[in-house]
C-alpha positions in Angstrom: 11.5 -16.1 -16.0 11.2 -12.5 -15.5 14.0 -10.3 -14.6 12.2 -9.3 -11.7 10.5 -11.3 -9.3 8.0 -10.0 -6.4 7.5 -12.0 -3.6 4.1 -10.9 -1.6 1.2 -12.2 1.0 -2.4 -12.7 0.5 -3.6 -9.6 -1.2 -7.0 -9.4 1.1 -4.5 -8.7 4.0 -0.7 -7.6 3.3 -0.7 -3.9 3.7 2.7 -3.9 2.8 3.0 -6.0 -0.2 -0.3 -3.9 -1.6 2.6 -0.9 -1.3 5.5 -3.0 -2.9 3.4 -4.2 -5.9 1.7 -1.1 -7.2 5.3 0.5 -6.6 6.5 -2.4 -9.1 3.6 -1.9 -11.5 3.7 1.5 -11.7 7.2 1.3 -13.0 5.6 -1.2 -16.2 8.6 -3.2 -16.0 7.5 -7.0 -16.0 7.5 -8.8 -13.7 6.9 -12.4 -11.9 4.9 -12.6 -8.5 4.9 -15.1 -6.2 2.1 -14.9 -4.1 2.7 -16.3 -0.1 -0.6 -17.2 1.4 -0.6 -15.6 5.1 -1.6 -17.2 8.0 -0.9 -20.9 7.2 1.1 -23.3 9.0 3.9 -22.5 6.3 3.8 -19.7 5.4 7.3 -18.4 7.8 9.0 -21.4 6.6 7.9 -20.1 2.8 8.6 -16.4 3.5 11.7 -17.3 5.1 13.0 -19.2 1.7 13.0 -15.4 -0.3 13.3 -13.0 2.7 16.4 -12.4 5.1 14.1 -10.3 7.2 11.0 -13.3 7.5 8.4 -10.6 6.3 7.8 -9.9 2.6 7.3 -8.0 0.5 10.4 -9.1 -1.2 11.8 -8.1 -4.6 14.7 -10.0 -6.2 16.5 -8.4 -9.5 20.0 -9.3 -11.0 20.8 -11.8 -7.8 19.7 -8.9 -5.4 17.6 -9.2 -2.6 15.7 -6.0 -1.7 13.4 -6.4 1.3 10.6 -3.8 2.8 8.8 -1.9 0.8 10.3 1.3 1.1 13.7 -0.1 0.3 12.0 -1.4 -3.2 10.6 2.1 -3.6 13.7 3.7 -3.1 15.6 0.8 -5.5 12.7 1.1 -8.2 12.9 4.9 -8.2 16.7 4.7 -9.6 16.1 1.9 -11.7 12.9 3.8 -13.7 13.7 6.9 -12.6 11.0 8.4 -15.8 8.2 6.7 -14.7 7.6 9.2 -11.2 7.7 6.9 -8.7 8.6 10.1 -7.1 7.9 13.9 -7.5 10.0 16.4 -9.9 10.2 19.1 -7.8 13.0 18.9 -4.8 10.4 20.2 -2.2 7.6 18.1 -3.1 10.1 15.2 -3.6 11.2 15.7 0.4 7.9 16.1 1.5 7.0 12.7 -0.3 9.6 11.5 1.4 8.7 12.4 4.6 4.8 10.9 4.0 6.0 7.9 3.5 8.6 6.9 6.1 5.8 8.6 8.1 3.7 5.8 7.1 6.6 3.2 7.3 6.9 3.9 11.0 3.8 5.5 12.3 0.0 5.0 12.7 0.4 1.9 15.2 -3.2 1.7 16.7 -4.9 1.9 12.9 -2.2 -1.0 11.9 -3.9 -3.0 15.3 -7.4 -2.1 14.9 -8.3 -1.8 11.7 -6.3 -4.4 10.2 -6.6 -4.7 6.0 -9.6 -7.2 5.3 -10.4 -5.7 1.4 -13.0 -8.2 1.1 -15.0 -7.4 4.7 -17.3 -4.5 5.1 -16.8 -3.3 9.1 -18.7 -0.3 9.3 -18.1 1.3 12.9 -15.5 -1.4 13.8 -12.1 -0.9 15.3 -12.6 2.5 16.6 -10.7 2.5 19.9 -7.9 4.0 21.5 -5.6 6.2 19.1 -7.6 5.5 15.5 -9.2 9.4 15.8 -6.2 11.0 16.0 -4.6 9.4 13.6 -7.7 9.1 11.2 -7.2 13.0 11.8 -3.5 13.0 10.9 -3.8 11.1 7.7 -6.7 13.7 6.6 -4.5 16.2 7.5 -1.9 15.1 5.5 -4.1 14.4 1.9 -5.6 18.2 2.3 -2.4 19.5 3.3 -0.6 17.4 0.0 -3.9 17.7 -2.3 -3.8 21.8 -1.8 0.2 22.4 -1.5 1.5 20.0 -4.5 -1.8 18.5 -5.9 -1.6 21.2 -8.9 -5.3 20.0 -9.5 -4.1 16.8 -10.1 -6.7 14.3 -8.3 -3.2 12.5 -6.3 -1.3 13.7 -3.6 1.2 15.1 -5.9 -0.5 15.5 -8.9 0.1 12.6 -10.7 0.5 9.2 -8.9 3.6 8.6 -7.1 5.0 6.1 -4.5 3.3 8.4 -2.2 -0.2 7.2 -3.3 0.8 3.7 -3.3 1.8 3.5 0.2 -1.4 4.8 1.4 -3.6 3.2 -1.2 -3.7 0.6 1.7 -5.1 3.3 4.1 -7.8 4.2 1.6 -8.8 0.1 1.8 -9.0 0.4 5.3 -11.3 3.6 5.6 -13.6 1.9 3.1 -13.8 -1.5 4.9 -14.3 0.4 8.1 -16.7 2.8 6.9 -14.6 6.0 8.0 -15.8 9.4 7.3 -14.3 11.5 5.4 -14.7 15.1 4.4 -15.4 15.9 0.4 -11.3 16.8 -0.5 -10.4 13.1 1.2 -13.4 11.4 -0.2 -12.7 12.6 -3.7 -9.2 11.3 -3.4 -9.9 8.2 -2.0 -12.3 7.3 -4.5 -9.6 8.2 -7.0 -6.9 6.2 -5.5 -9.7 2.5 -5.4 -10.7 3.2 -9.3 -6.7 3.7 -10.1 -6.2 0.6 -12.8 -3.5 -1.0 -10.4 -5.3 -0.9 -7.5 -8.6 -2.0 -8.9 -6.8 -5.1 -9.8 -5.3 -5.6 -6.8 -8.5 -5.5 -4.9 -10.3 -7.3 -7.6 -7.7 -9.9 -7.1 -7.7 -9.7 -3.0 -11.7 -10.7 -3.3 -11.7 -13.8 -5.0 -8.7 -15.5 -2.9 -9.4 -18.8 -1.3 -7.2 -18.1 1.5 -8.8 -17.3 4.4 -12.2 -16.8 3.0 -14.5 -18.6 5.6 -12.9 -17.1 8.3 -13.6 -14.2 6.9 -17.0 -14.6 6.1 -17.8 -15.3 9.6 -16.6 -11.8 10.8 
């Protein structure tokens, strides 16, 4: 068994395992996943077997139990602290920060209407109260990363960082829903999908049985 265990949710919808496991590959330490399908009559009782919290993901390393997926960031960062997991630089290092407990925290009304669903297509869906604004804030926040610490680099910081990962599930959304974006935000979008990690990921999310003819009658 590996020294490291990942405990996730159906890859077509868990937002935050999406951010937990491309945090744990990134870091190229291996790894075993055990993959909890959502939705199911039991899939609390299953969760509730690994996490102390009832929501995954979960990560388990040495008899630790690390729950949410900023604590496994955080965790990951000091345990591969070469790989980048977060940037070099003490002001771009905050900033990342900052983007991602923003993330943690915020962006409520595109968590309720535009739910992850990698395998839909919902072009024009979910657009009600709140999504504009903060379709508008998470723009501003790629430009504003892409131009300040991007050094040309095609990811937020430059190279890929935890930062990336915890809004590669954003990019998934804005594809599925068939948001607009301007050519900076496109570019890095489409940068973030062809990334190896999450290619799998949503390679992966698309041919899971769970859920699938609910799905397909969206």
């Amino acid at each position: 068994m590996s020294e490291y265990t990942l405990i996730i949710g159906s890859k077509n919808y868990s937002s935050w395992s999406m951010r937990g496991w491309l945090v744990m590959k990134q870091t190229g330490l291996p790894f075993e996943e055990i993959v909890i399908p959502l939705d199911q009559d039991d899939t609390r009782h299953k969760i509730q077997e690994h996490s102390p919290s009832g929501k995954v993901p979960v990560l388990k390393h040495d008899g630790r139990v690390i729950w949410d997926s900023l604590a496994i960031l955080e965790y990951l960062a000091e345990k591969a602290p070469r790989v980048g997991l977060w940037p070099q630089l003490v002001e771009a290092r905050a900033n990342a920060r900052s983007l991602c407990a923003e993330m943690h925290s915020g962006f409520q009304a595109l968590r309720t209407h535009m739910p992850m669903n990698i395998r839909a297509s919902l072009p024009g869906k979910g657009r009600l109260t709140g999504i504009e604004e903060e379709v508008r804030r998470i723009t501003h926040i790629w430009r504003e990363s892409l131009q300040r610490y991007g050094g040309g680099g095609p990811f937020l910081f430059g190279p890929w960082t935890g930062a990336d990962a915890f809004f590669a599930p954003v990019v998934t959304r804005f594809h599925t829903y068939g948001v607009h974006l301007d050519d900076i935000c496109r570019t890095y979008a489409d940068h973030v999908m062809t990334w190896p990690a999450v290619a799998e990921w949503c390679e992966a999310a698309k041919v899971e049985p769970w859920g699938m003819a609910r799905i397909d009658n969206i």
